[in-house]
C-alpha positions as CSV (number, residue, x, y, z in Angstrom):
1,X,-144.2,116.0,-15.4
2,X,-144.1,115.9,-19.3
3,X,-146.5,118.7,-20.9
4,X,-148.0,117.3,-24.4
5,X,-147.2,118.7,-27.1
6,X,-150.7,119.2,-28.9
7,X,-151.4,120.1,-32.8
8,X,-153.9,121.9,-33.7
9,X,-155.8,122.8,-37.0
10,X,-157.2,126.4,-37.3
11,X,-160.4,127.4,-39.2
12,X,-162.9,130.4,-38.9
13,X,-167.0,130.5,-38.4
14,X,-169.8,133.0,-37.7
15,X,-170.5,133.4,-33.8
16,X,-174.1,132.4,-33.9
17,X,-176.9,134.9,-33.1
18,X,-177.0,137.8,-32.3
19,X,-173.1,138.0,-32.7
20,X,-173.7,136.6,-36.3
21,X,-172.1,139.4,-37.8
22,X,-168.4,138.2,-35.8
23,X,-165.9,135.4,-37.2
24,X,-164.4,133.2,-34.6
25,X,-161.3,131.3,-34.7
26,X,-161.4,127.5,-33.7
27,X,-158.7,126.1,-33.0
28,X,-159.2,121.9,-33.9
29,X,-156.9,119.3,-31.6
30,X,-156.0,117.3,-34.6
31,X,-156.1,114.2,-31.2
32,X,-158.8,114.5,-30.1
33,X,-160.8,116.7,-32.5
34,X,-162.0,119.5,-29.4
35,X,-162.4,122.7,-30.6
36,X,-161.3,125.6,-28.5
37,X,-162.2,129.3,-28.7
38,X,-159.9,132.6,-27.3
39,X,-161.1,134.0,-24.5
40,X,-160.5,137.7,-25.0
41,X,-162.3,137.2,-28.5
42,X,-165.7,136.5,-26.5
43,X,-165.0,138.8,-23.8
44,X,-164.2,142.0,-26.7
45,X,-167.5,141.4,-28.6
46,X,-169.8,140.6,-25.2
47,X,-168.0,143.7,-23.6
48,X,-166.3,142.0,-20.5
49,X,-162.5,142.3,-19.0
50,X,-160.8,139.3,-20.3
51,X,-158.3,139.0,-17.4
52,X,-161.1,138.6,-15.2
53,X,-162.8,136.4,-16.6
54,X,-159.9,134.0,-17.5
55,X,-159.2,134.1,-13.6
56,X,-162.5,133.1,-13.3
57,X,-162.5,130.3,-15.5
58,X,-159.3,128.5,-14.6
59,X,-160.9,128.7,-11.0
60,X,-163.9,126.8,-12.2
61,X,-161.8,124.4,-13.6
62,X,-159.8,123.6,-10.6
63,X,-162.9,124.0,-8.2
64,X,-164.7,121.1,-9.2
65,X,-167.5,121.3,-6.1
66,X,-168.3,124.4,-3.4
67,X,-168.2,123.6,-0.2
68,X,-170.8,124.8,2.3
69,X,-168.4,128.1,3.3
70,X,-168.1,129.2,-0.2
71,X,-171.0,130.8,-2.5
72,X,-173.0,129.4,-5.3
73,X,-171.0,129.3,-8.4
74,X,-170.6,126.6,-11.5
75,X,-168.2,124.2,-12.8
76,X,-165.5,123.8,-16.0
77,X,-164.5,120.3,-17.0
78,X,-160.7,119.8,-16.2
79,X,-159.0,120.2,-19.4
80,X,-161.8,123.2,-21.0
81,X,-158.8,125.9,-20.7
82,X,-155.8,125.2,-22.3
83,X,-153.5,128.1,-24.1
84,X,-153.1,127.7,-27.4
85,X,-150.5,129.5,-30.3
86,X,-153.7,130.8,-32.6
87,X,-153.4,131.2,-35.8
88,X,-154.7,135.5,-36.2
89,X,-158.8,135.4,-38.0
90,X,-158.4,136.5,-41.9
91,X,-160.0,140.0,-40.6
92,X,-157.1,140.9,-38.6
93,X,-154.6,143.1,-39.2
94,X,-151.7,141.9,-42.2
95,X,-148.5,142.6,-39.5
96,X,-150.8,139.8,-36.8
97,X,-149.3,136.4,-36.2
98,X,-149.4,133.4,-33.8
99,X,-149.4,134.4,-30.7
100,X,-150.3,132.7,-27.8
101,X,-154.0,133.1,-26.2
102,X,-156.1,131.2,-23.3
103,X,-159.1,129.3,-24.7
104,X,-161.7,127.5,-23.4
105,X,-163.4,124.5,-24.9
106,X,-166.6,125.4,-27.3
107,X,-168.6,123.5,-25.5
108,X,-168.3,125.5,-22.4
109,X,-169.0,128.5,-23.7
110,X,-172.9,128.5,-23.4
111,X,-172.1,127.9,-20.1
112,X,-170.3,130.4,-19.0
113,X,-171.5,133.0,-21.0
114,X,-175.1,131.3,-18.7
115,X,-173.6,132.1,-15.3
116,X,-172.1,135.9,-16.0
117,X,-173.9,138.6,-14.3
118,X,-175.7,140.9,-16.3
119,X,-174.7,144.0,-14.0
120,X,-171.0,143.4,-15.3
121,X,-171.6,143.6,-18.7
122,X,-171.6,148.0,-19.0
123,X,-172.9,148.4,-23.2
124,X,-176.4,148.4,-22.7
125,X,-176.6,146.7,-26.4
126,X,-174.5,143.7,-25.1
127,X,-176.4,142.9,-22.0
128,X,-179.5,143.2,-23.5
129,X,-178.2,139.7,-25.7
130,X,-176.4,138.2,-23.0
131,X,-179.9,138.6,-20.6
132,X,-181.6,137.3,-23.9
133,X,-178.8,134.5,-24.3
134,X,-179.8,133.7,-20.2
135,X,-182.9,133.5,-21.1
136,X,-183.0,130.8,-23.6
137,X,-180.7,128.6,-22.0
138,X,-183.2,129.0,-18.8
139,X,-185.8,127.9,-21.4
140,X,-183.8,125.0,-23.1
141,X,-182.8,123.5,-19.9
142,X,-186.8,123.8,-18.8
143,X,-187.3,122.2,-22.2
144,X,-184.6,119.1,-21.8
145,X,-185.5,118.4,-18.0
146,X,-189.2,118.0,-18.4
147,X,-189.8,117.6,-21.9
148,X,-186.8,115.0,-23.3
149,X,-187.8,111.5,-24.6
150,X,-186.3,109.2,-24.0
151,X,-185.0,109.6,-20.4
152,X,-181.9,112.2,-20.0
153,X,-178.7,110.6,-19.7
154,X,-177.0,112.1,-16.7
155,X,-173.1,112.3,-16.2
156,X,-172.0,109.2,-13.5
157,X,-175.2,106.9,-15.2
158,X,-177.9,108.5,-13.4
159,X,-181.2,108.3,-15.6
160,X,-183.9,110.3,-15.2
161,X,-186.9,108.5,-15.8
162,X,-190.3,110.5,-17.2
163,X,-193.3,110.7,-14.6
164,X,-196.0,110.2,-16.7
165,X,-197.3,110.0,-20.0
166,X,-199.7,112.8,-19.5
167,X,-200.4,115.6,-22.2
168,X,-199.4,118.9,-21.7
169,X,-199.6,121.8,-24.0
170,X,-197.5,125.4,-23.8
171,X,-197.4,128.6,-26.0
172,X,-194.6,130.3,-25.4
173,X,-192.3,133.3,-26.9
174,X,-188.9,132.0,-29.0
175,X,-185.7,133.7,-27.2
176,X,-184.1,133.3,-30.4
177,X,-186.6,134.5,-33.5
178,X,-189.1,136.3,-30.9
179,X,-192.3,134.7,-32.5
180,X,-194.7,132.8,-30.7
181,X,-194.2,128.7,-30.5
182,X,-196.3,125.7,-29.4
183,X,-194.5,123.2,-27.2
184,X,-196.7,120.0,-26.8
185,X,-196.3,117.2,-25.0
186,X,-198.3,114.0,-25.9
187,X,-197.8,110.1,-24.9
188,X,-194.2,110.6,-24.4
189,X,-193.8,112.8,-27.5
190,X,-193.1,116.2,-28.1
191,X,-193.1,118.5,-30.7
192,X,-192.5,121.8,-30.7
193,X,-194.8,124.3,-33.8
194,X,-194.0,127.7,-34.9
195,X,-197.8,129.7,-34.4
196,X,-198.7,132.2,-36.9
């Protein structure tokens, strides 16, 4: 079998909140135009063992469903770990150079940083933002399953059609900012208001 010979383009961002204060390397695939992130980057600043988790990963992307012997556990798309020749972040040391790293596809990250187990992660600090982090992805997928107009788009064409066009009204706490919000619901709109 031929392996592809891929090119990428390299360019640096801030890891959003709370690891704001972190650059991340992307690296671009000029083909296709995914993004891909190392591994072992995420893993330093959430405080995880990056050989583990890589293990983990490219089992989830070869695993694509459990069967009824096997335990609960979630899926990669084929193709979200590839290992890439990344270009070293601007902060790194002057002797650093290419060198070859797993990544996984930015997209997956959310993910799997949703599905690690808080009781692995040993800094205090860093488990606190990755039960945070749970937390809000708990509260976005509540949001998009009950809440989306139009109808969700499912993967294989499935549509998920709304059950009514009743009005429903929440106040709930913000994972991200902490204050207080108003999610409302209203003839198949909603809106969602920052209270004071």
């Amino acid at each position: 079998m031929d392996e592809v010979i891929r090119q990428y383009n390299f360019d640096e961002a801030p890891m959003p909140a709370p690891w704001d204060t972190y650059t991340v390397m992307f690296a671009t695939d000029a083909g296709t135009g995914e993004r891909f992130v190392g591994i072992a980057f995420i893993c330093e600043i959430v405080g995880l063992n990056p050989d583990a988790q890589t293990r983990m990963l490219r089992k989830a992307t070869e695993t694509p469903l459990a069967t009824e012997e096997d335990e609960a556990r979630f899926v990669l798309a084929p193709g979200a770990i590839r290992k890439i020749n990344m270009r070293p972040r601007s902060d790194a040391k002057a002797r650093a150079g290419y060198r070859d790293q797993v990544c996984i596809l930015h997209t997956e990250i959310a993910w799997w940083l949703s599905h690690i187990p808080p009781h692995k992660i040993k800094d205090v600090h860093a488990r606190t933002h990755i039960e945070e982090f749970q937390q809000a992805v708990k509260f976005a997928a509540h949001l998009i399953y009950w809440h989306r107009q139009p109808a969700l788009t499912l993967p294989g064409g499935q549509q998920r059609q709304i059950a009514s066009n009743a009005s429903c009204q929440h106040d709930v706490p913000c994972p991200w900012c902490g204050k207080w919000h108003r999610v409302s619901t209203e003839n198949g709109e909603t809106a969602c208001e920052r209270l004071a």
